[in-house]
Chimera marker file (.cmm) of the C-alpha trace (Angstrom):
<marker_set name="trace">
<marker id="1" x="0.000" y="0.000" z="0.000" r="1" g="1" b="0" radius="0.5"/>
<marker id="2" x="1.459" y="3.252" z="-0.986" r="1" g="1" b="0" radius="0.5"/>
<marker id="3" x="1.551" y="6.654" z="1.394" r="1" g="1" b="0" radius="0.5"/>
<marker id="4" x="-0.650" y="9.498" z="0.228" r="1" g="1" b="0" radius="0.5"/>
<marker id="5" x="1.201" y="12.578" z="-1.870" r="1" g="1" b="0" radius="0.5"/>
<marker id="6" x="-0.292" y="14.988" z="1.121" r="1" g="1" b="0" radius="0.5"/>
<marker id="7" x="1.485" y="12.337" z="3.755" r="1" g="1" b="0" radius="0.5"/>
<marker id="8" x="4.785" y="12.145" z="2.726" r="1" g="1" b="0" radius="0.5"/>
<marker id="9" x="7.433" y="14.583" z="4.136" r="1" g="1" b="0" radius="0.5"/>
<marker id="10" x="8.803" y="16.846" z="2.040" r="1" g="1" b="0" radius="0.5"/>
<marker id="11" x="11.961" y="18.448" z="3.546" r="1" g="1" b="0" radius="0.5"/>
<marker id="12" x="12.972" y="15.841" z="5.929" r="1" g="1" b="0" radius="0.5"/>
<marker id="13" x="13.815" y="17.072" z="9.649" r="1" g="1" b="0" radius="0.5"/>
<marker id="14" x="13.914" y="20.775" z="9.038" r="1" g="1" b="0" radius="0.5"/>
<marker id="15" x="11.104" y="21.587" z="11.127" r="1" g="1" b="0" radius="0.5"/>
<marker id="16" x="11.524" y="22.839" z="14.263" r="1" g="1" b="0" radius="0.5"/>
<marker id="17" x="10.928" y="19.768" z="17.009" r="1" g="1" b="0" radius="0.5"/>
<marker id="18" x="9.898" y="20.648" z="20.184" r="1" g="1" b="0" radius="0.5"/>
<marker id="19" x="10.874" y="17.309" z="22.068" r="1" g="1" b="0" radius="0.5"/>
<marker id="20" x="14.497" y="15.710" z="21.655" r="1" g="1" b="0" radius="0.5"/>
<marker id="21" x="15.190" y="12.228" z="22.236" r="1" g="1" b="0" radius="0.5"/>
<marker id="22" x="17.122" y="10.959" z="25.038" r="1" g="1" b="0" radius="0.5"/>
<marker id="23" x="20.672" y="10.937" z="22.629" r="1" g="1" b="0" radius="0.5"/>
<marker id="24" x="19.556" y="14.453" z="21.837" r="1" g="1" b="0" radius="0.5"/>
<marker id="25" x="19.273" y="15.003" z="25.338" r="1" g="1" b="0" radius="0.5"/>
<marker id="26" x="22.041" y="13.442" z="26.850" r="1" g="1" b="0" radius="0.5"/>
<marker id="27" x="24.693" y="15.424" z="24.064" r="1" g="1" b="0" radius="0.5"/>
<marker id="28" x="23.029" y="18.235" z="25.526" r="1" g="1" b="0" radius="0.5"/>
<marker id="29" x="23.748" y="17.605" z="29.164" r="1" g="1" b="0" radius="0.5"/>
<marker id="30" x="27.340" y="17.033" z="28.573" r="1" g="1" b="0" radius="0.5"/>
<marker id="31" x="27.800" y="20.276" z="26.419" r="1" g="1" b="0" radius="0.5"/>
<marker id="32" x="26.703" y="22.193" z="29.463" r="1" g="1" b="0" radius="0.5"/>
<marker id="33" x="28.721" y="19.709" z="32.140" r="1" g="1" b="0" radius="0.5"/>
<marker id="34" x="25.614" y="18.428" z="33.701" r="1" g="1" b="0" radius="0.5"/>
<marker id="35" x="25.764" y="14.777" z="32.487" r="1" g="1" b="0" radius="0.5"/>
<marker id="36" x="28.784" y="12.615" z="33.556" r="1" g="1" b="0" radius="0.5"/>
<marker id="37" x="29.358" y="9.095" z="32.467" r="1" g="1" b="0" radius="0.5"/>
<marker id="38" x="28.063" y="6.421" z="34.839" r="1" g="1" b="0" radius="0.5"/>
<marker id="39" x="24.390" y="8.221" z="35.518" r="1" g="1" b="0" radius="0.5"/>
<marker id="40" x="21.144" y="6.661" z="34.996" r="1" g="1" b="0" radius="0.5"/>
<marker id="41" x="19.667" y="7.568" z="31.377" r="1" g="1" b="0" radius="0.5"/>
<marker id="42" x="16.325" y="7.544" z="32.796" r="1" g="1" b="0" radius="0.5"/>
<marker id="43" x="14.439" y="10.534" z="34.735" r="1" g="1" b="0" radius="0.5"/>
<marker id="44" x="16.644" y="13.032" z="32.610" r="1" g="1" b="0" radius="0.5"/>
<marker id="45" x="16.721" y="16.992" z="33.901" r="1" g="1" b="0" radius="0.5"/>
<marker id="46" x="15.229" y="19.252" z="31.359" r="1" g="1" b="0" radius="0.5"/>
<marker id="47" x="16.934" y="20.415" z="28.802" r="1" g="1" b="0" radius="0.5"/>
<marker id="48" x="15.412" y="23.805" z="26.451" r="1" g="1" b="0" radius="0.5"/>
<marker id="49" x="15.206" y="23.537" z="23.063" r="1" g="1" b="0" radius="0.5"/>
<marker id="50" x="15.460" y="26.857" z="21.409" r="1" g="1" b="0" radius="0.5"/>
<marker id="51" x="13.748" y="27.805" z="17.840" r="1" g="1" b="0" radius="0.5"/>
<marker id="52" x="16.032" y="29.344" z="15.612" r="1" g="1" b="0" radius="0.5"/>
<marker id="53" x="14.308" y="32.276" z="13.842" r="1" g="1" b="0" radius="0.5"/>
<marker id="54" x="15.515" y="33.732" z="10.264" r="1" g="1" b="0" radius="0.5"/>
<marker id="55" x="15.155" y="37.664" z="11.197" r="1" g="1" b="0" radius="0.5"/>
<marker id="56" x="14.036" y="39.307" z="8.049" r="1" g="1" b="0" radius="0.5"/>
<marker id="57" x="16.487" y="42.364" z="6.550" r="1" g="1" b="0" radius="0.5"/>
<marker id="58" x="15.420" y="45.845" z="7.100" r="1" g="1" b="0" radius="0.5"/>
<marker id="59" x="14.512" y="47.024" z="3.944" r="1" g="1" b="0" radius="0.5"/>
<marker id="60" x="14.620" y="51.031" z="5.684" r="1" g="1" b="0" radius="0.5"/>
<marker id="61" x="17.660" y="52.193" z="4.658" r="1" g="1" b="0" radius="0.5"/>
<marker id="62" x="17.010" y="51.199" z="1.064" r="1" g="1" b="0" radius="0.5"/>
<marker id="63" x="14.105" y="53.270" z="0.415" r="1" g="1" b="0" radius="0.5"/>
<marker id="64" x="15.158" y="55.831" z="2.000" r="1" g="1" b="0" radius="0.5"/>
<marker id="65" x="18.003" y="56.229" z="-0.069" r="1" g="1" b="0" radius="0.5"/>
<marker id="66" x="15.978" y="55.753" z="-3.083" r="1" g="1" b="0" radius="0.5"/>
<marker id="67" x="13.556" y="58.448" z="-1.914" r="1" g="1" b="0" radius="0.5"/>
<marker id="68" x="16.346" y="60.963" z="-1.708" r="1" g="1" b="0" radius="0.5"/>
<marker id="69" x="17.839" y="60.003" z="-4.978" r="1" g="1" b="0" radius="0.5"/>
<marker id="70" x="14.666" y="60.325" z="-6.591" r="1" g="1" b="0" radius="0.5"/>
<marker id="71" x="14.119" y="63.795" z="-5.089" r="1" g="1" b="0" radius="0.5"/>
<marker id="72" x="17.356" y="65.044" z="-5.920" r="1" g="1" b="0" radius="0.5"/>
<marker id="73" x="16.612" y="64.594" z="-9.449" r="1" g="1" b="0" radius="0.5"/>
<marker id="74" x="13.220" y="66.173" z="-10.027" r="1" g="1" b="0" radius="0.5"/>
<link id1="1" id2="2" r="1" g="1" b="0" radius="0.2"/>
<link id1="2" id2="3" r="1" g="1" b="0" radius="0.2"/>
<link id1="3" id2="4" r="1" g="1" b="0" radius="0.2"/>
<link id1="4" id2="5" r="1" g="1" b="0" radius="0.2"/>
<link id1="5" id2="6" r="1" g="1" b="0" radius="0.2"/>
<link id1="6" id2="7" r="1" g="1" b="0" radius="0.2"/>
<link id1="7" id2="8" r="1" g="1" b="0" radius="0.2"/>
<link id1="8" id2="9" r="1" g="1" b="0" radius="0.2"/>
<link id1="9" id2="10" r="1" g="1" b="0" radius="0.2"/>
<link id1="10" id2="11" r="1" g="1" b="0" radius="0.2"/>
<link id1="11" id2="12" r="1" g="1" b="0" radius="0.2"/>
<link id1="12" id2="13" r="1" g="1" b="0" radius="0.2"/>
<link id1="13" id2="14" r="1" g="1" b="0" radius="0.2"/>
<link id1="14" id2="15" r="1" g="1" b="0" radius="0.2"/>
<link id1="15" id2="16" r="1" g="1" b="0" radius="0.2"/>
<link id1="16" id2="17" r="1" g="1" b="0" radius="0.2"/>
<link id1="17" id2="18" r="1" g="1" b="0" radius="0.2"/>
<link id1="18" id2="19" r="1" g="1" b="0" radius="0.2"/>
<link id1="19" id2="20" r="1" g="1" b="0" radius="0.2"/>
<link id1="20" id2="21" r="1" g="1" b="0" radius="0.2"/>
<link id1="21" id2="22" r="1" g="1" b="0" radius="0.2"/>
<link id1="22" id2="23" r="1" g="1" b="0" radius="0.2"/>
<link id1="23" id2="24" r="1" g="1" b="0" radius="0.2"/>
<link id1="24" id2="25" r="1" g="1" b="0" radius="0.2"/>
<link id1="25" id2="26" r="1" g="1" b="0" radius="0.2"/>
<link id1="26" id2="27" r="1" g="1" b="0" radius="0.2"/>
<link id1="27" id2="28" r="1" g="1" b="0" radius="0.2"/>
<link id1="28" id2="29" r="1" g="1" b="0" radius="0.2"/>
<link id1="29" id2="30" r="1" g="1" b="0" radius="0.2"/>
<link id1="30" id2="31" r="1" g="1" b="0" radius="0.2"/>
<link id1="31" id2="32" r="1" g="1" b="0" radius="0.2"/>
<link id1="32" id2="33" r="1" g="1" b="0" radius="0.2"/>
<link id1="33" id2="34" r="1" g="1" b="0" radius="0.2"/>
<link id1="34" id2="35" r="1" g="1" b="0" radius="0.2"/>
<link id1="35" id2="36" r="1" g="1" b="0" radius="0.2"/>
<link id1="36" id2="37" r="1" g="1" b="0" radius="0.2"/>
<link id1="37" id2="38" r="1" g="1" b="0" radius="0.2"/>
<link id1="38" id2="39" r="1" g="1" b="0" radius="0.2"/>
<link id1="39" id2="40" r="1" g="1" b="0" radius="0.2"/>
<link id1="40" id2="41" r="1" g="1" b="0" radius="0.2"/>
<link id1="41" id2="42" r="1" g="1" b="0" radius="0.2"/>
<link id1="42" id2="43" r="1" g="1" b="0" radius="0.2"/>
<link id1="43" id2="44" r="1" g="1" b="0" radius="0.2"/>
<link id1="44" id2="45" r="1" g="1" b="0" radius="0.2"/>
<link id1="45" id2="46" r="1" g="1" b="0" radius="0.2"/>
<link id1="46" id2="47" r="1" g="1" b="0" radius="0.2"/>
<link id1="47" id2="48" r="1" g="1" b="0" radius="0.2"/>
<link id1="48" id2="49" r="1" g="1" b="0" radius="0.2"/>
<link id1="49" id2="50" r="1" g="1" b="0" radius="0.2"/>
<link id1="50" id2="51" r="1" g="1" b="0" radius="0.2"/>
<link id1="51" id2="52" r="1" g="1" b="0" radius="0.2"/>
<link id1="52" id2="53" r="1" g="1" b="0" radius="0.2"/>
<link id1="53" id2="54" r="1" g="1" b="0" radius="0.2"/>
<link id1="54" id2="55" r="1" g="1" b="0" radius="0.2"/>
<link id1="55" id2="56" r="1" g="1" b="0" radius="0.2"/>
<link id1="56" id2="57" r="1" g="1" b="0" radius="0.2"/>
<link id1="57" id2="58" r="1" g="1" b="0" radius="0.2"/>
<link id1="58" id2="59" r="1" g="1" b="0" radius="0.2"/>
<link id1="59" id2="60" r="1" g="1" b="0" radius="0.2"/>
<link id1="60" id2="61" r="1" g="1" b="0" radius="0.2"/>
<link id1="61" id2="62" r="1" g="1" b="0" radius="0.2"/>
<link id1="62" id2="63" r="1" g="1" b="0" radius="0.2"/>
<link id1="63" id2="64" r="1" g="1" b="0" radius="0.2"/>
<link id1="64" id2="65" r="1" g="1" b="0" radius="0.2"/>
<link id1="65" id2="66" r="1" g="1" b="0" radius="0.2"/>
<link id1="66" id2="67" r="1" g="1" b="0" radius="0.2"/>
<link id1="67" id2="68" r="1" g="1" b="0" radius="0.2"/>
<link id1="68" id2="69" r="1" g="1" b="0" radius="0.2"/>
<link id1="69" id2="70" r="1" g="1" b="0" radius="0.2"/>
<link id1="70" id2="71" r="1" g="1" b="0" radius="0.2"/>
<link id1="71" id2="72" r="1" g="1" b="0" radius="0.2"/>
<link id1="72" id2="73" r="1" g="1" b="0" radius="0.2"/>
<link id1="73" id2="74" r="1" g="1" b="0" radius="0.2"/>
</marker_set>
């Protein structure tokens, strides 16, 4: 039986996931030197995921300048 067009994902794992798994997780721990070898895997601390956010480009400046090149003109 064949998936759906509408099912199937498109571009892989580049949404944003709210919940890591407990690799994820445990990388996590020993970036920030709260994990150390020999603890249980199980009842893991919380870890925060943070959402990476494209900020869009200020397009101000631009027409601005256009504005005063167009008025210096006329």
């Amino acid at each position: 039986m064949t998936i759906d067009k509408t099912l199937k994902v498109r571009h892989g794992g580049t949404t944003n996931r709210s919940v890591l798994t407990r690799n994820e997780r445990i990388e996590k721990l020993k970036q920030s030197d709260r994990w150390q070898e020999g603890d249980s895997p199980f009842g893991l601390p919380k870890v925060r995921v943070r959402k990476l956010q494209m900020k869009k480009k200020k397009k101000k400046k631009e027409e601005e300048t256009a504005t005063e090149e167009g008025g210096a003109k006329s």
